[in-house]
Structure formats: C-alpha cells, structure tokens
N, C-alpha and C positions, 0 to 999 in steps of 0.2 A: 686591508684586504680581507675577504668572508672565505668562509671556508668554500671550496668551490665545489664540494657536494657531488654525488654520483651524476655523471653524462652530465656535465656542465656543455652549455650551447656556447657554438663560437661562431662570435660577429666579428666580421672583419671590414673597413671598406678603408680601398686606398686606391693610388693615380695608378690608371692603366699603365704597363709597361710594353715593352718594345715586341714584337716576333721574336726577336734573337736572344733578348733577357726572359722570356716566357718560358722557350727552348730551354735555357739553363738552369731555371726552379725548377722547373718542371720533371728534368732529369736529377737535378741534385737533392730534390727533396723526395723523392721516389726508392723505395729498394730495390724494383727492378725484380721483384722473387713474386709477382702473381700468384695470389692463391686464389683461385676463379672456378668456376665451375665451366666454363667453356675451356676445354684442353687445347682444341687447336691456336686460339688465340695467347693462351700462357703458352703455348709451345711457339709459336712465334716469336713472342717477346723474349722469351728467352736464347731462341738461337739465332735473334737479330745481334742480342747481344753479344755472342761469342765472336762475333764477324768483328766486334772492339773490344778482342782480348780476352772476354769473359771465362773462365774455364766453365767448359761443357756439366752441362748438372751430372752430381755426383752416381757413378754405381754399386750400389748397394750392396748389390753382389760381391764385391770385391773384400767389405769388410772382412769376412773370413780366411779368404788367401794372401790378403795384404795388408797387415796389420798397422795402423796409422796413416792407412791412406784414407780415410775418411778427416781426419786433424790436416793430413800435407791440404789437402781440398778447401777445405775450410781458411785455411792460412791463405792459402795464391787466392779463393774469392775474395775476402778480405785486403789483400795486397790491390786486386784492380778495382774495390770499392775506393779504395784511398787515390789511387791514380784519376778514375773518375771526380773526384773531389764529392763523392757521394755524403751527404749529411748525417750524422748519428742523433738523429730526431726521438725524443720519445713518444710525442702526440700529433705534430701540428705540421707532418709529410702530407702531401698532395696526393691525390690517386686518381691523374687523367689518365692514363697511361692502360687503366685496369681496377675492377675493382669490384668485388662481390655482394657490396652493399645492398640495399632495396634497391635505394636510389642512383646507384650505377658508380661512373667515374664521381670524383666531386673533389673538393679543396676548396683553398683560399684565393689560387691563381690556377686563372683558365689559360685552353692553348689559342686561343684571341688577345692574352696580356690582361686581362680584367683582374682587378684583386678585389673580389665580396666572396662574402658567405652568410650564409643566415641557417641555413637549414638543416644541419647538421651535427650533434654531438661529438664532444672529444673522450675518447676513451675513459675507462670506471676507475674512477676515485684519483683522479690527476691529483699532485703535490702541486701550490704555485710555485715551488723550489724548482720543477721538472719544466715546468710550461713555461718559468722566466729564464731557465738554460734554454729554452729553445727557440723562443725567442731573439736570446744573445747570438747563440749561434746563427740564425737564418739574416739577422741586422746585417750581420761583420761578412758572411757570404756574399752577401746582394745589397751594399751601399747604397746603390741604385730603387731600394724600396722605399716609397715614401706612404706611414698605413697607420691605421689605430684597430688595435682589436680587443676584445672584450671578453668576457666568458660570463655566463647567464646562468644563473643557479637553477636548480632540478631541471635539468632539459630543457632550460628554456624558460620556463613558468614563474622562474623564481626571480632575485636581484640581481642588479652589477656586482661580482664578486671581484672583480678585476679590469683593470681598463692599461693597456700599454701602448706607448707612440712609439715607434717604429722610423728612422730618420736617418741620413748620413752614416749609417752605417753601428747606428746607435738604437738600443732597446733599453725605454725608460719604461717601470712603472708610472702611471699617474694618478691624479683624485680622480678617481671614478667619478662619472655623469652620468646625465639620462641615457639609454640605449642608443648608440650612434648605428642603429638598423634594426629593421623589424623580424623577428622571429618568423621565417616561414617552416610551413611543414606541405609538403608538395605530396598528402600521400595519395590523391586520385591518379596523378603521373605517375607517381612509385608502382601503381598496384599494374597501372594499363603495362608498364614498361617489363611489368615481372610477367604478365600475362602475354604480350603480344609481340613485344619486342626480343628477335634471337640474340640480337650483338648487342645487350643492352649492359653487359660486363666490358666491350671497348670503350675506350673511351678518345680514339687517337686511332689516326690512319697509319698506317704501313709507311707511305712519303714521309709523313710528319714524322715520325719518331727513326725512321735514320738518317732525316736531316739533323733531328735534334740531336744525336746521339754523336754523329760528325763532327757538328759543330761543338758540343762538350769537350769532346775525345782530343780535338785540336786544340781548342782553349786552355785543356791541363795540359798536354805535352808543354806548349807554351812556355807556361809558368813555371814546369817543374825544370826548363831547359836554362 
C-alpha cells in the first residue's frame, strides 16, 4: 500500500442495491448533525429527527444554570445514535441527506441504490489503518454490499495507493490494479449549482428521509428486541 497522500480521491463502483438497503446506508452512514449554510433545511433535519427519539439540539444557555447538562445531552445523543445503529465512520459516511460541499449532497451510495464515485476527495491526510477500519465496519453493517474501492493519490492526479473488495460482509485489501473508474471533476456543475441553485445543500426530500428514518427506526428496535 503507498502512502495515500493529502485529499486522496475515492473510486468506488459496485452492484446497485435495493430502495430499502439504500434507506439504511444512507441513514447509517450519515451523522444526521448538518452543518449547512441553509438553516431551514438543517432545521428540518434535525427536528424530523427528534420525531425518532432524537433529543432536541442542545441549549446553550442552560450551561451556566445547569451544570453537566451539556455531558447528560451529549450522553442520551449518543445513546440514540447507538439505537439508530448510526456508524462511527472516520471518512467514508455518505452525505445525501445534506451537505455544504461545492458539489452538494455526494457519497459512495445514492438514494436510487447506485454505489460509484469518482469525484470527490476524502478527508486531509487519512491513515490506511483508519480508512481499512471503515471499510470493516460498513462490510459487517451491510452484508448485503457487493463493491471495490480505491483511493487515488494527490487528489486524484496521482496512483493506486489502495484498492479494497468489499463482499459478504467481508473487507479485504487487495493488489492494487489499473483505476477500476475514471476521475471526474464536475466543477462547471459545481460552480452553476453554487451560483444558481438555492436547495443545492439538499440532497433528499422531506418523504424520503422519514420513510428512511421509519424504516431504520423499526429495523433497530427489531434487532435490539
């Protein structure tokens, strides 16, 4: 493996998945905490979420008259992160949902079930120790994945520094190959979308996401019953 270099590029291509598995990366690889420059829409997402549990965003104010209620806060979010089966991702979370990029929402899996990517950088100066825990992690979540992903040295411009198959529930390194996808950079769309488009920080409708959120919500009681 090479060293994978600042803003390493992530290709990704693998077999579409279902509505209902889309629904559940989608949520689970998600924080669900929008940091967005459109308020009304992180105000939504956030108080779609308290309608499944979520405790209401914390007030600030309270620090001084109530001392550790900012810790109790933090604990019970925490508590219904874990209920959600929300993922503890260092890099490689999705952001349909919202997302204050150029380039808008984006990830590895759309809310059509497609799993690519090309056009997009992972976070500054990744570890492959971090990026192959996250991989294990998102395998063993979602069995159901079948993908090979890559990471591209400087942005893109550079080599295979990494290549992993993704399968039954299984995340292997492997010998790196040619590019299994071609490096895009979309930034004539980036620029039009930052200029002309107002919702161009959504990335998911109102329906979609408390269907999706439904259906999570009821697949962990589920499991944890």
């Amino acid at each position: 493996m090479s060293d994978l270099t600042k803003w390493p590029r992530l290709l990704v291509v693998g077999e579409t998945v279902t509505r209902e598995q889309a629904n559940e990366i989608l949520i689970r690889t998600d924080g669900l905490s929008p940091c967005i420059n459109d308020r009304a829409w992180a105000r939504t997402v956030k108080d779609l979420a308290t309608e499944f549990g979520r405790p209401p965003a914390y007030d600030y104010s309270r620090m001084g008259e109530e001392p550790g209620s900012r810790r109790e806060h933090y604990e019970a979010d925490q508590a219904w992160r874990a209920r959600m089966g929300l993922l503890d991702l260092h890099y490689l979370g999705n952001s349909r949902i919202a997302s204050s990029w150029l380039g808008g929402p984006h990830g590895w899996c759309d809310w059509t079930g497609t799993i690519s990517c090309s056009n997009y950088n992972i976070g500054k100066w990744p570890s492959a120790e971090e990026v192959n825990e996250d991989w294990t992690t998102i395998a063993k979540a979602f069995p159901y994945l079948s993908l090979h992903a890559q990471l591209i040295t400087d942005e893109g411009e550079g080599e295979v520094a990494a290549t992993w198959a993704i399968k039954d529930g299984q995340a292997a390194l492997v010998e790196p190959v040619e590019r299994i996808a071609e490096v895009r950079d979309d930034v004539e769309p980036m620029v039009f979308g930052l200029l002309y488009s107002a919702g161009r920080e959504r990335g998911v409708s109102i329906n979609r996401l408390r269907e999706a959120l439904t259906q999570v919500a009821a697949q962990q009681s589920r499991e944890a019953s």
